[in-house]
C-alpha positions in Angstrom: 106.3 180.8 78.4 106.9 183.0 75.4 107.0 181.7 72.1 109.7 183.4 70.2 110.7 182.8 66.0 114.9 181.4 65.9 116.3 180.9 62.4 119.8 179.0 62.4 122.3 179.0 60.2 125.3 176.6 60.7 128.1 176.3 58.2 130.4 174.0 59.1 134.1 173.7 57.9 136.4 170.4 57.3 139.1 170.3 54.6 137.4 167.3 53.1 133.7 166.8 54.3 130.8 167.1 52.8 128.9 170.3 54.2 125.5 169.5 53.0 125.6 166.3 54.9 127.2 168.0 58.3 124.3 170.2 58.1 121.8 167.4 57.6 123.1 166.4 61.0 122.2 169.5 62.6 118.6 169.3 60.5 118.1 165.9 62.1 118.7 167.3 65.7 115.8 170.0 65.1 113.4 167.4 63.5 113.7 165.1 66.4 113.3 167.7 69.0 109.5 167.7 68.1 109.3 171.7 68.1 107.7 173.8 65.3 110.5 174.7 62.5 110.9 174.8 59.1 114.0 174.1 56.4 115.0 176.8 53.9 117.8 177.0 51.8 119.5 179.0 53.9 119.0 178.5 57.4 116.0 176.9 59.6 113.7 178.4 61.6 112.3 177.2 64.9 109.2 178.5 66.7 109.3 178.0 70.6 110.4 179.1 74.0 114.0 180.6 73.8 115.6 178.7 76.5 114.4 175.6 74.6 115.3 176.8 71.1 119.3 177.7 72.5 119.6 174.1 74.5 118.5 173.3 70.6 121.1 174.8 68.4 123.7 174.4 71.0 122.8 170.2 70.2 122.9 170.9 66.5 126.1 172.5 66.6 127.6 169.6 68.7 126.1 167.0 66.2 128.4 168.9 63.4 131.1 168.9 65.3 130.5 164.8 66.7 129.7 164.2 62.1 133.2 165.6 62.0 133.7 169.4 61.5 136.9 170.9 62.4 135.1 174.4 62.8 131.5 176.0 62.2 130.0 179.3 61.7 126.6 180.1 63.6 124.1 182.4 62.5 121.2 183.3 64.8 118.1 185.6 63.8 115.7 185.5 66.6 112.0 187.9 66.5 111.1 188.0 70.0 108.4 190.2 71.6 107.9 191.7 75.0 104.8 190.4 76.7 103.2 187.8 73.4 104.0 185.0 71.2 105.7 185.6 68.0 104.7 182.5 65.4 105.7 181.6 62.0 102.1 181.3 60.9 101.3 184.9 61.5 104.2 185.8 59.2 103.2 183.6 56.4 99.7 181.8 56.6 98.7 184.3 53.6 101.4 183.0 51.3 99.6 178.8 51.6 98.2 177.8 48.9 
């Protein structure tokens, strides 16, 4: 089981909804799956086996959708390597204060 890096970007649309707190409801979905991520700005990133991290966004992007979104934009990055584990912390330990 290979440990791959997923960042997510949903942005839903609704003619009158607020998109900071559709996206929350996505955010909540990660946070309650238990698996490694991390919020940004701009998207969130997950750290875990793909098949897991996918079943994952596909549950965020439902959550949107059951908060009330009429229609959502996905953005998927994923770092994913052959035969090892790709982790957020060998990326940016150094950067920790």
């Amino acid at each position: 089981m290979t440990l791959i890096n997923l960042g997510i970007q949903i942005v839903p649309k609704g003619k009158s909804l607020d998109s900071y707190a559709l996206v929350d409801k996505a955010i909540a979905v990660i946070q309650a799956s238990g698996i490694k991520h991390t919020v940004t700005p701009f998207e969130t990133v997950m750290e875990g086996p793909q098949e897991k991290l996918m079943a994952i966004a596909k549950e965020a992007q439902n959550a949107v959708f059951e908060a009330g979104a009429e229609e959502v934009l996905i953005y998927y990055r994923m770092q994913i390597r052959k035969d090892s584990d790709v982790t957020m912390d060998e990326k940016t330990a150094k950067f920790r204060q």
